[in-house]
Backbone atoms as SQL, in Angstrom:
CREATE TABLE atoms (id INTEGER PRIMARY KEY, chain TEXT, resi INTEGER, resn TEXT, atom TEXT, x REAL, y REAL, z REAL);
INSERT INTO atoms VALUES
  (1, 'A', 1, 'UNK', 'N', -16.937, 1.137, 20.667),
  (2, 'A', 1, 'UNK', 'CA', -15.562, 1.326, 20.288),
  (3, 'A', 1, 'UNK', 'C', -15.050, 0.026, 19.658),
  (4, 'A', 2, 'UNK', 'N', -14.481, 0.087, 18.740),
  (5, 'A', 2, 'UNK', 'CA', -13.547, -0.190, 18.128),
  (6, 'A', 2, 'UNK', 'C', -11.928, -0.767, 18.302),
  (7, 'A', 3, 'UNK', 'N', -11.354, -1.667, 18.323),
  (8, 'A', 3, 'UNK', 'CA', -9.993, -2.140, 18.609),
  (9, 'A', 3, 'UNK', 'C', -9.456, -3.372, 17.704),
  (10, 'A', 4, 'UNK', 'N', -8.224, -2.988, 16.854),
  (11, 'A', 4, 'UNK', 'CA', -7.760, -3.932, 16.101),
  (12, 'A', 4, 'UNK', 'C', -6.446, -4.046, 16.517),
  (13, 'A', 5, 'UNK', 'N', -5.839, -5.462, 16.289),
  (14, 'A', 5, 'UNK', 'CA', -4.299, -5.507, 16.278),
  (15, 'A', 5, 'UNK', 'C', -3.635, -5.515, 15.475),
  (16, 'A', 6, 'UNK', 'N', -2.423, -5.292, 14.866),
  (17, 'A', 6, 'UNK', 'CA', -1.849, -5.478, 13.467),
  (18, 'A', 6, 'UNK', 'C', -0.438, -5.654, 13.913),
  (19, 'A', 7, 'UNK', 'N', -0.610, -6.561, 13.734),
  (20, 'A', 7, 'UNK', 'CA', 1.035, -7.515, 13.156),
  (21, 'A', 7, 'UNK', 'C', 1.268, -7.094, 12.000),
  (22, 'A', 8, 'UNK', 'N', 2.430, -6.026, 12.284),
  (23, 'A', 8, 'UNK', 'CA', 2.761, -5.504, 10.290),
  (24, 'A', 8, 'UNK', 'C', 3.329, -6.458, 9.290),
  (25, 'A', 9, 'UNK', 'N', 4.269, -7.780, 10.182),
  (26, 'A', 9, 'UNK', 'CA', 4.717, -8.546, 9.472),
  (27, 'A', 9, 'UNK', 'C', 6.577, -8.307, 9.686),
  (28, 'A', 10, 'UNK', 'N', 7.393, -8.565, 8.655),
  (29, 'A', 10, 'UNK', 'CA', 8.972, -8.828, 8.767),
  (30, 'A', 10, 'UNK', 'C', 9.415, -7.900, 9.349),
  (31, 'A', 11, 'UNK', 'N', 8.781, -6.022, 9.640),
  (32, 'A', 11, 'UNK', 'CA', 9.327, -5.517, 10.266),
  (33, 'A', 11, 'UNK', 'C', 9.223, -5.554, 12.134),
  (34, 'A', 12, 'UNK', 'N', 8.384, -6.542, 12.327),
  (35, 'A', 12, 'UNK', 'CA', 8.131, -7.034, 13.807),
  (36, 'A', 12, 'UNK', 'C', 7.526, -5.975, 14.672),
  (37, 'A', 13, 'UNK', 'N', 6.898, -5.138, 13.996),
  (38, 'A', 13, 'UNK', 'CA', 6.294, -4.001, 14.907),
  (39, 'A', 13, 'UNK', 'C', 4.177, -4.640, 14.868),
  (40, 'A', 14, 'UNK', 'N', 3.851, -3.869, 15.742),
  (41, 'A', 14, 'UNK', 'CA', 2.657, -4.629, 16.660),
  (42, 'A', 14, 'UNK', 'C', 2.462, -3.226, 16.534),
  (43, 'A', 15, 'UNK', 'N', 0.452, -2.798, 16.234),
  (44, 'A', 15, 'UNK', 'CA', -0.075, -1.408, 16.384),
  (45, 'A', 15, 'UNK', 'C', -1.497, -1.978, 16.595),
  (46, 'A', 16, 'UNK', 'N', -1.707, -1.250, 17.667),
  (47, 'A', 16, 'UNK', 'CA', -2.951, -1.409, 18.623),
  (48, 'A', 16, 'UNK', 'C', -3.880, 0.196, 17.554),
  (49, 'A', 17, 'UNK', 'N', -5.011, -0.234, 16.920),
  (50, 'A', 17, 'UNK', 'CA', -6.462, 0.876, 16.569),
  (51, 'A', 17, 'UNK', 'C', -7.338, 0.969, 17.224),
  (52, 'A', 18, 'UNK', 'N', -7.874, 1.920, 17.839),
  (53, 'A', 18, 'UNK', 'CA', -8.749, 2.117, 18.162),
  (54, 'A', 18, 'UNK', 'C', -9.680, 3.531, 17.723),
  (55, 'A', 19, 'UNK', 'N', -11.102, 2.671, 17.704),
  (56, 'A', 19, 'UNK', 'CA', -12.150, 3.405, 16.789),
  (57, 'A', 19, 'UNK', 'C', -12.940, 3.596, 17.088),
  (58, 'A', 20, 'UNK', 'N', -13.590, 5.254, 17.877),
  (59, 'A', 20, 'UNK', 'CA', -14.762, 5.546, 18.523),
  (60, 'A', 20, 'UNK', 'C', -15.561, 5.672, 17.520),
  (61, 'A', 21, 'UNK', 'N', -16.877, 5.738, 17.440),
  (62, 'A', 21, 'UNK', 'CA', -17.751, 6.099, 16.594),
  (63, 'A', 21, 'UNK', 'C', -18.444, 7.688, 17.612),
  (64, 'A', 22, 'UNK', 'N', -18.227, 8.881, 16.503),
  (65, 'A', 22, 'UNK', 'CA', -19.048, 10.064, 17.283),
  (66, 'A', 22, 'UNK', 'C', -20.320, 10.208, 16.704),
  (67, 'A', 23, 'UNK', 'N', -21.041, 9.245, 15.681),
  (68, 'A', 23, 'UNK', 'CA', -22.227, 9.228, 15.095),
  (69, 'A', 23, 'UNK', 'C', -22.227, 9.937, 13.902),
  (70, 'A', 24, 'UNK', 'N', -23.202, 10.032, 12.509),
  (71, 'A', 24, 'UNK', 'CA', -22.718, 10.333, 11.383),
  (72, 'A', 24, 'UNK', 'C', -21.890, 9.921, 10.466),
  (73, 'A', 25, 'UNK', 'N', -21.683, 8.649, 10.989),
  (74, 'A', 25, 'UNK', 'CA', -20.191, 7.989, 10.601),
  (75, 'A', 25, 'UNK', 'C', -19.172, 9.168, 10.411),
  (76, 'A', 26, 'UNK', 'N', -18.897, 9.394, 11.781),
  (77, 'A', 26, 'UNK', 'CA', -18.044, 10.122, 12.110),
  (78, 'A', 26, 'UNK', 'C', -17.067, 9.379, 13.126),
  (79, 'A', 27, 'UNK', 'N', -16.076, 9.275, 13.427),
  (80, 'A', 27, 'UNK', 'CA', -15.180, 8.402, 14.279),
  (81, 'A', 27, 'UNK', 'C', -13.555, 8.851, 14.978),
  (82, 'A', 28, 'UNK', 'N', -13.358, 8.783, 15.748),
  (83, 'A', 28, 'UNK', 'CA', -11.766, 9.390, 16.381),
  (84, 'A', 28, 'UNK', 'C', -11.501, 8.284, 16.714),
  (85, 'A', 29, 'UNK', 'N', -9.872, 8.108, 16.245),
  (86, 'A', 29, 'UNK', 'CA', -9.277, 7.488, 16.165),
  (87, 'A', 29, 'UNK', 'C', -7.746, 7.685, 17.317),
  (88, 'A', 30, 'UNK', 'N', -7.551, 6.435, 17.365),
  (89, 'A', 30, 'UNK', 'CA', -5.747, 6.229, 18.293),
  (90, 'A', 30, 'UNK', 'C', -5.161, 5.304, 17.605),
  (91, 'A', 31, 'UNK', 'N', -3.896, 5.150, 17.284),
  (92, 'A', 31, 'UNK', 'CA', -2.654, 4.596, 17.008),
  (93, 'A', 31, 'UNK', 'C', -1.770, 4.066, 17.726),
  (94, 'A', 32, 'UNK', 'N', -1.558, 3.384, 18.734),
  (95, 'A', 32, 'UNK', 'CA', -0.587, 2.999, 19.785),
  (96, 'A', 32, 'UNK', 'C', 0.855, 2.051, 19.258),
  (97, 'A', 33, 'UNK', 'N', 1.665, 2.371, 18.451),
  (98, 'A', 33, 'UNK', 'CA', 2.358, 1.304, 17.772),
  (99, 'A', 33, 'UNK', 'C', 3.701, 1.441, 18.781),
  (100, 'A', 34, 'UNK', 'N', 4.379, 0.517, 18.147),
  (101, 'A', 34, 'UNK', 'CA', 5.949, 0.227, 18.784),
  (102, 'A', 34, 'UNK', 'C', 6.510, 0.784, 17.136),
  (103, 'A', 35, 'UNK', 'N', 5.933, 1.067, 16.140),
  (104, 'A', 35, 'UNK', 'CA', 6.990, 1.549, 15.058),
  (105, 'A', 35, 'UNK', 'C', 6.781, 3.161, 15.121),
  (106, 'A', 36, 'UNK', 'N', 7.524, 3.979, 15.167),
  (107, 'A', 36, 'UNK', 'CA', 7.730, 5.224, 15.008),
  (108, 'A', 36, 'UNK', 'C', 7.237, 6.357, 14.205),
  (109, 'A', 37, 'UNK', 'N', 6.740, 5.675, 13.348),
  (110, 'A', 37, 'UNK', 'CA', 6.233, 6.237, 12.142),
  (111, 'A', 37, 'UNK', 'C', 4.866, 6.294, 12.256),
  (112, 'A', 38, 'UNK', 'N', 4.246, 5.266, 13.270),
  (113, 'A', 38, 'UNK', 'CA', 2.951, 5.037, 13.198),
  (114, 'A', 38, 'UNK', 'C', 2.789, 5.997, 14.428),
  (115, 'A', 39, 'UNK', 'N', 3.530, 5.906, 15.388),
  (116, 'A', 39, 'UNK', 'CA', 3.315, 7.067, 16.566),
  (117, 'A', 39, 'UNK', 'C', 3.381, 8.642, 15.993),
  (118, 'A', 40, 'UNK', 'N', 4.280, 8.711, 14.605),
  (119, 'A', 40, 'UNK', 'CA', 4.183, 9.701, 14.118),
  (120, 'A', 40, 'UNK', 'C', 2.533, 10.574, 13.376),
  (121, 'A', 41, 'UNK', 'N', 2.134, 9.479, 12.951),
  (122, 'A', 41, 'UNK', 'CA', 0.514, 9.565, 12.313),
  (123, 'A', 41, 'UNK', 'C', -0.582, 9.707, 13.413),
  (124, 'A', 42, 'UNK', 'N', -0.432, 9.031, 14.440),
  (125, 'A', 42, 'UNK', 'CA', -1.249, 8.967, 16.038),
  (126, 'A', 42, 'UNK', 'C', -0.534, 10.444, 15.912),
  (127, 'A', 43, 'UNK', 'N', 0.419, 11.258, 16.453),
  (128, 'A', 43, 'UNK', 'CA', 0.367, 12.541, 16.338),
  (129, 'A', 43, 'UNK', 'C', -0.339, 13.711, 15.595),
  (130, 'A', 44, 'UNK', 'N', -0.189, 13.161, 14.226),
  (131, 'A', 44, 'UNK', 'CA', -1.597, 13.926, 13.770),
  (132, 'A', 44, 'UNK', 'C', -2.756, 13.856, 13.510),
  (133, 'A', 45, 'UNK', 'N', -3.406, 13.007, 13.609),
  (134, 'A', 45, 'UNK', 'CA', -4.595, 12.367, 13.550),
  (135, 'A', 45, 'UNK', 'C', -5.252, 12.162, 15.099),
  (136, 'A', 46, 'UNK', 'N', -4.549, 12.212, 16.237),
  (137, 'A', 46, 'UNK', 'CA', -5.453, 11.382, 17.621),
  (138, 'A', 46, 'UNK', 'C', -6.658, 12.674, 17.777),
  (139, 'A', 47, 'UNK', 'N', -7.648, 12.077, 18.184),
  (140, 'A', 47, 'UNK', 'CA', -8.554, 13.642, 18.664),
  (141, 'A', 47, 'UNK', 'C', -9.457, 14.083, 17.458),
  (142, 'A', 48, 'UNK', 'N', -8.715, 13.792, 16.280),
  (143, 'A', 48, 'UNK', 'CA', -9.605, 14.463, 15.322),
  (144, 'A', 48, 'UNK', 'C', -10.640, 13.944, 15.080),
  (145, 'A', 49, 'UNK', 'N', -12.112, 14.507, 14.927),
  (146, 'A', 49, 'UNK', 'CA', -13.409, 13.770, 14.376),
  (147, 'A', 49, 'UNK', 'C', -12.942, 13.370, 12.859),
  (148, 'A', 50, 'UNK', 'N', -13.003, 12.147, 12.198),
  (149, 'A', 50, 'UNK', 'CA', -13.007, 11.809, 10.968),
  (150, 'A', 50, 'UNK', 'C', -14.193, 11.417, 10.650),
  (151, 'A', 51, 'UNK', 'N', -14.435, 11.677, 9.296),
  (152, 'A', 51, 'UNK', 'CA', -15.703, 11.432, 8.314),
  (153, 'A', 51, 'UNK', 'C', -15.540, 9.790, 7.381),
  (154, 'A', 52, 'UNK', 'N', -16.139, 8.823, 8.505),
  (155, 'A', 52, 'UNK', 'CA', -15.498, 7.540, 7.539),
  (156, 'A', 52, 'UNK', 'C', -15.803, 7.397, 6.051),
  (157, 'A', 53, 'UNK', 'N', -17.116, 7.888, 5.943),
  (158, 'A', 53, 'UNK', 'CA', -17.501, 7.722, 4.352),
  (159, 'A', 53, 'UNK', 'C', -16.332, 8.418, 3.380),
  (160, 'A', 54, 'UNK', 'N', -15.997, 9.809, 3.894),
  (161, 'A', 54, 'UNK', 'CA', -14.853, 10.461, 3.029),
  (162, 'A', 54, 'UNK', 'C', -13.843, 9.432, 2.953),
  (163, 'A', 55, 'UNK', 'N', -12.964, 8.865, 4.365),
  (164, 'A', 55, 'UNK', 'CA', -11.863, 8.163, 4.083),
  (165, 'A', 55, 'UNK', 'C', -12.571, 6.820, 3.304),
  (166, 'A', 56, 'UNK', 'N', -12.935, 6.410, 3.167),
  (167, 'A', 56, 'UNK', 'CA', -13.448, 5.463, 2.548),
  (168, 'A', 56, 'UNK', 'C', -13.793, 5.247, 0.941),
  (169, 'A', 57, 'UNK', 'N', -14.088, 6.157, 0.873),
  (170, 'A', 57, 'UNK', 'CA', -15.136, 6.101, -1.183),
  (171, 'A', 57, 'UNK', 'C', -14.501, 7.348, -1.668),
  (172, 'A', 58, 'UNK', 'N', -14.328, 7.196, -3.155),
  (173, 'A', 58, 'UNK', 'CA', -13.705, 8.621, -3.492),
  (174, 'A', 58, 'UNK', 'C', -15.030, 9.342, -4.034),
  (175, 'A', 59, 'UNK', 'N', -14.265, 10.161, -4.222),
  (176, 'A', 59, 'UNK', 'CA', -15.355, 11.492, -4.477),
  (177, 'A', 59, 'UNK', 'C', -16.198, 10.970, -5.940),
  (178, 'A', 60, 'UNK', 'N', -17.785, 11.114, -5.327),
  (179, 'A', 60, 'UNK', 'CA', -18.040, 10.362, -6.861),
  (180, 'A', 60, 'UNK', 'C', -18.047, 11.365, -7.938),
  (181, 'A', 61, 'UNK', 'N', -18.117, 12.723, -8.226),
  (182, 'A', 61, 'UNK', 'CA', -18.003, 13.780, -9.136),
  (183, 'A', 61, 'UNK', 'C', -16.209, 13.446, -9.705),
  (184, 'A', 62, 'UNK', 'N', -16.038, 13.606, -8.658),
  (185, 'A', 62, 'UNK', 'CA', -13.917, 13.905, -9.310),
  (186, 'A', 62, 'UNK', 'C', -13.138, 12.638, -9.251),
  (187, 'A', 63, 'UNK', 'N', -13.733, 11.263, -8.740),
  (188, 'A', 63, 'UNK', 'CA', -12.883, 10.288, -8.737),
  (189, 'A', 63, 'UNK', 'C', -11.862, 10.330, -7.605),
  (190, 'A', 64, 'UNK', 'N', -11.470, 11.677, -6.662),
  (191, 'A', 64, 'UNK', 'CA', -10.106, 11.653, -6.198),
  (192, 'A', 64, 'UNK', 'C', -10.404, 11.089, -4.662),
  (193, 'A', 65, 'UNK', 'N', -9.292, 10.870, -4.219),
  (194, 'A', 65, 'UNK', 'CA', -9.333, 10.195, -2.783),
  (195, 'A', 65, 'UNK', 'C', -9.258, 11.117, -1.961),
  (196, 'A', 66, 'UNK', 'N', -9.981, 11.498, -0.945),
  (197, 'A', 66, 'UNK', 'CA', -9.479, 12.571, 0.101),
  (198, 'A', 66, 'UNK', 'C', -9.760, 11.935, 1.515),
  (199, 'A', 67, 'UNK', 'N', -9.166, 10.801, 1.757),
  (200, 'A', 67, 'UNK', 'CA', -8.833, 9.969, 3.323),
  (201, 'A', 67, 'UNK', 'C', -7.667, 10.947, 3.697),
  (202, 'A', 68, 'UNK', 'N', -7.985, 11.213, 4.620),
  (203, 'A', 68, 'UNK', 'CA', -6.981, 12.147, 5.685),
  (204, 'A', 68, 'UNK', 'C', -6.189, 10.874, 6.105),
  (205, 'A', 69, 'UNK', 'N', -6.096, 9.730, 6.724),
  (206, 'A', 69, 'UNK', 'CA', -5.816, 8.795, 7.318),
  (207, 'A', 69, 'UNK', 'C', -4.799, 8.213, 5.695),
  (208, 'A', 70, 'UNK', 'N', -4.842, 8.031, 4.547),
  (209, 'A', 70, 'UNK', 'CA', -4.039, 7.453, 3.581),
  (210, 'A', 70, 'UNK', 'C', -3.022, 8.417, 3.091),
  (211, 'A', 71, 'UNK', 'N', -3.405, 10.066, 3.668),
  (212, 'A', 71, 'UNK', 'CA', -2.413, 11.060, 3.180),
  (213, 'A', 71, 'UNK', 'C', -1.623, 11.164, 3.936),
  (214, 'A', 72, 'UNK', 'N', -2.184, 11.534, 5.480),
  (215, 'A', 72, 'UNK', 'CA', -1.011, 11.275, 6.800),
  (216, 'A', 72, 'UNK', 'C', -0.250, 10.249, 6.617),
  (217, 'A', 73, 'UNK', 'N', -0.262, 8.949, 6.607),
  (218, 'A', 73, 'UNK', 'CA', 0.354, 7.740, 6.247),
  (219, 'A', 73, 'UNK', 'C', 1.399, 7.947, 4.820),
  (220, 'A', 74, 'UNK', 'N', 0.717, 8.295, 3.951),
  (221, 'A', 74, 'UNK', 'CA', 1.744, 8.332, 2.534),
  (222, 'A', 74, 'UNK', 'C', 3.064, 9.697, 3.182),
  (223, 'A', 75, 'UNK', 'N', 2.790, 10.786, 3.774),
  (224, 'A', 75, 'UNK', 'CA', 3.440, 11.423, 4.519),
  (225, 'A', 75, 'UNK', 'C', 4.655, 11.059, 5.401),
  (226, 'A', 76, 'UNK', 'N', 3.795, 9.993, 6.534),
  (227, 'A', 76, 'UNK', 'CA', 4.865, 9.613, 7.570),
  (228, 'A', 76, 'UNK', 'C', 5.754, 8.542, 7.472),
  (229, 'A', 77, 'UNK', 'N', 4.616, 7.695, 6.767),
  (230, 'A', 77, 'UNK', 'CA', 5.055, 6.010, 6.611),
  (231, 'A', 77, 'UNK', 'C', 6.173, 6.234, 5.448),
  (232, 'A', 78, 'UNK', 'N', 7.417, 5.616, 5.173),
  (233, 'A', 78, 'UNK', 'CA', 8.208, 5.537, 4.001),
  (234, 'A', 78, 'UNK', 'C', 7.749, 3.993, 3.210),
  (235, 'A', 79, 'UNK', 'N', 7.354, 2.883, 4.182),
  (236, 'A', 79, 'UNK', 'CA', 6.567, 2.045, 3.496),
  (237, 'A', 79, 'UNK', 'C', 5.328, 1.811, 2.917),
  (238, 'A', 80, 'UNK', 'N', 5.031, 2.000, 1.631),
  (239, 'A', 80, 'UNK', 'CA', 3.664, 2.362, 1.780),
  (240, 'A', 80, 'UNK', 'C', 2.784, 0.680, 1.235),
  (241, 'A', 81, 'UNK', 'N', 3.563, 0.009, 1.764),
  (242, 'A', 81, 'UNK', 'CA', 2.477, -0.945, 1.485),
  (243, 'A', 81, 'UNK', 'C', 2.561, -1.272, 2.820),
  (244, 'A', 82, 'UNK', 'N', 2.773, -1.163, 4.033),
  (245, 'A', 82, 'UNK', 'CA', 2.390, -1.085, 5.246),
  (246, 'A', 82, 'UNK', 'C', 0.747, -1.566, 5.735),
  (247, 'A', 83, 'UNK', 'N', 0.940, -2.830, 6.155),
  (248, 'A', 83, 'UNK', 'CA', -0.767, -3.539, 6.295),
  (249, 'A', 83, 'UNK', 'C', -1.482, -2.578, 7.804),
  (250, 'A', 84, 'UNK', 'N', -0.577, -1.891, 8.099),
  (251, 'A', 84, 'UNK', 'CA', -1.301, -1.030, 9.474),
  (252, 'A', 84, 'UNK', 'C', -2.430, 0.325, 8.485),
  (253, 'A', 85, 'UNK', 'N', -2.052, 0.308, 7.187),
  (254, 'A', 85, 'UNK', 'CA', -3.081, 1.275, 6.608),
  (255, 'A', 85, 'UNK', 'C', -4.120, 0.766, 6.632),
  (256, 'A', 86, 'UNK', 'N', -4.528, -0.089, 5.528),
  (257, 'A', 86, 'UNK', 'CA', -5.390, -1.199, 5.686),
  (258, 'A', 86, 'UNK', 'C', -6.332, -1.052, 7.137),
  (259, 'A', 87, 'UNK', 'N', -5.793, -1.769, 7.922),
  (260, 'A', 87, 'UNK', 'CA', -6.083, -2.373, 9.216),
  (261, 'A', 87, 'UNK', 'C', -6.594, -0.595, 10.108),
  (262, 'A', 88, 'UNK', 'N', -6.550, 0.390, 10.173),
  (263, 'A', 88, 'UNK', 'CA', -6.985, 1.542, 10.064),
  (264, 'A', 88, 'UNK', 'C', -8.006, 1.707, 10.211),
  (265, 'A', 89, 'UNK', 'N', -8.022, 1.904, 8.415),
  (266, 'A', 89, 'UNK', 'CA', -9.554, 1.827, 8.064),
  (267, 'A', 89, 'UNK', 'C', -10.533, 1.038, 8.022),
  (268, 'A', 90, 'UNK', 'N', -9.960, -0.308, 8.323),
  (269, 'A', 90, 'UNK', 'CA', -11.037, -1.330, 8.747),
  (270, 'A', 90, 'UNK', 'C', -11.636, -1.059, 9.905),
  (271, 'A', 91, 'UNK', 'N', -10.400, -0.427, 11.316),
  (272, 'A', 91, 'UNK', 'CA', -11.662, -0.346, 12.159),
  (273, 'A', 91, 'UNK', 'C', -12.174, 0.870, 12.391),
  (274, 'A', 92, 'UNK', 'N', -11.911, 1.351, 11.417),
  (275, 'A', 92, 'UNK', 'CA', -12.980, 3.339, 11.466),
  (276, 'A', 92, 'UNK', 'C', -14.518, 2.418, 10.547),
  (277, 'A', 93, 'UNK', 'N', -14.140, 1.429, 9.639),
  (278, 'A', 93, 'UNK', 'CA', -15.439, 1.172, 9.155),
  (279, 'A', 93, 'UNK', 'C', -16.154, 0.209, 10.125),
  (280, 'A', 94, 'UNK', 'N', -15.661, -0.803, 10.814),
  (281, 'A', 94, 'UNK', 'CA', -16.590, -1.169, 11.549),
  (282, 'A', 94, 'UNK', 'C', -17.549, -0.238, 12.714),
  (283, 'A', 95, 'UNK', 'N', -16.542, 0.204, 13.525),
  (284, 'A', 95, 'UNK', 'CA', -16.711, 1.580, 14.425),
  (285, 'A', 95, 'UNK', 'C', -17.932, 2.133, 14.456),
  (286, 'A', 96, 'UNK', 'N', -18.364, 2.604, 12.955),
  (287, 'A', 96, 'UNK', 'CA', -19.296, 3.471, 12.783),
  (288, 'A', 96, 'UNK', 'C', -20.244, 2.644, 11.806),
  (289, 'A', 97, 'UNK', 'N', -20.232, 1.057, 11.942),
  (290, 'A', 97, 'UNK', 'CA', -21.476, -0.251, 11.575),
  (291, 'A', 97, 'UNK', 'C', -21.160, -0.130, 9.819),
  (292, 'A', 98, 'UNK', 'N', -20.497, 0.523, 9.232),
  (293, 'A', 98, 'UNK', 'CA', -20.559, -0.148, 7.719),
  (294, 'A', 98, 'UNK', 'C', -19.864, -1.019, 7.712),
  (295, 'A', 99, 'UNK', 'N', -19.049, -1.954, 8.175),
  (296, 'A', 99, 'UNK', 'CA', -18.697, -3.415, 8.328),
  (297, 'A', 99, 'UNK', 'C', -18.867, -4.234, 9.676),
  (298, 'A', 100, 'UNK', 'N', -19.125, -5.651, 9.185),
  (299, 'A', 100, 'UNK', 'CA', -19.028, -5.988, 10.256),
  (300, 'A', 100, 'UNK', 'C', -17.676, -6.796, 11.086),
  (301, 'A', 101, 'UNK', 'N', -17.278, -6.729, 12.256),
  (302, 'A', 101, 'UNK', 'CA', -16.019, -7.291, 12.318),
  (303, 'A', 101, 'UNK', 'C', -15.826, -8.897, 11.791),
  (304, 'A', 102, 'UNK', 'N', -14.686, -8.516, 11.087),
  (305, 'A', 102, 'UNK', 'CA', -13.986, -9.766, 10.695),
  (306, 'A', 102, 'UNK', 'C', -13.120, -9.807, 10.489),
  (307, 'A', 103, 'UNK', 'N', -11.986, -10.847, 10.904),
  (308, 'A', 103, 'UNK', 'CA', -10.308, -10.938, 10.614),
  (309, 'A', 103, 'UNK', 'C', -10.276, -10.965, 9.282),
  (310, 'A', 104, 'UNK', 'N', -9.100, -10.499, 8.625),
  (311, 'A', 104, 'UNK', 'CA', -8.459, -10.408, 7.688),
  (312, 'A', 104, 'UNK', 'C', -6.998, -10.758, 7.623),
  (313, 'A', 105, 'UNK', 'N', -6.434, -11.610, 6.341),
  (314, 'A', 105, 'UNK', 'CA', -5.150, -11.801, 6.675),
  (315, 'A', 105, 'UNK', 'C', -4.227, -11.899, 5.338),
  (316, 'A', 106, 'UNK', 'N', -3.260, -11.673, 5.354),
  (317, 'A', 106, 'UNK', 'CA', -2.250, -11.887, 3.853),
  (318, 'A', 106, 'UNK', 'C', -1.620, -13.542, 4.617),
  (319, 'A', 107, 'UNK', 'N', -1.374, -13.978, 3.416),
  (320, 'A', 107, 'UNK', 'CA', -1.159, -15.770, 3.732),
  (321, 'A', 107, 'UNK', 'C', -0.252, -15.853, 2.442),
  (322, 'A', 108, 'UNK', 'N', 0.929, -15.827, 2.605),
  (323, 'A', 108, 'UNK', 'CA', 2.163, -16.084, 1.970),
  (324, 'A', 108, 'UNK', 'C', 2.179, -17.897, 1.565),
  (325, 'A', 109, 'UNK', 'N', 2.532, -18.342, 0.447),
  (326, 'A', 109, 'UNK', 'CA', 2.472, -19.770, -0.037),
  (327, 'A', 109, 'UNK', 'C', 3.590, -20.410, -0.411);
């Protein structure tokens, strides 16, 4: 399993990921946030088996994106540059070994 933290930044909300791997790079996911919106997406998404390669790479025939996890979000979230998307799918990709863990960070100058 899988667990990231995300500090979204100026809106001061904190969201706990967590990322089982069910094999196949397949993975279920949790959302635990203090922002509302993100508890809103943990509502539709907790439980579900996800296909990380799908959320991940677009379709190589059609080009199009079909992440269940970036549509729920464009849905719930009204911010959509929201670094808890991001931070997501980082740990559905480690989860299931196509990355390996490593922090990531935006650094304002």
């Amino acid at each position: 399993m899988t667990e990231v933290k995300i500090f979204a930044g100026i809106c001061g909300f904190t969201t706990i990921v967590t990322s089982e791997d069910r094999g196949g790079y397949n993975a279920v996911i949790t959302i635990k946030s203090e922002c509302p919106n993100w508890t809103k997406v943990n509502e539709t998404l907790e439980g579900k088996e996800i296909n990380v390669m799908t959320e991940l790479f677009k379709d190589k025939k059609t080009g199009t994106v079909n992440s269940q996890v970036i549509q729920t979000a464009l849905n719930k979230i009204p911010h959509v540059s929201c670094p808890v998307i991001s931070g997501v799918l980082k740990a559905m990709e480690v989860s299931v070994g196509l990355a390996l863990p490593k922090n990531a960070t935006i650094t304002f100058k």
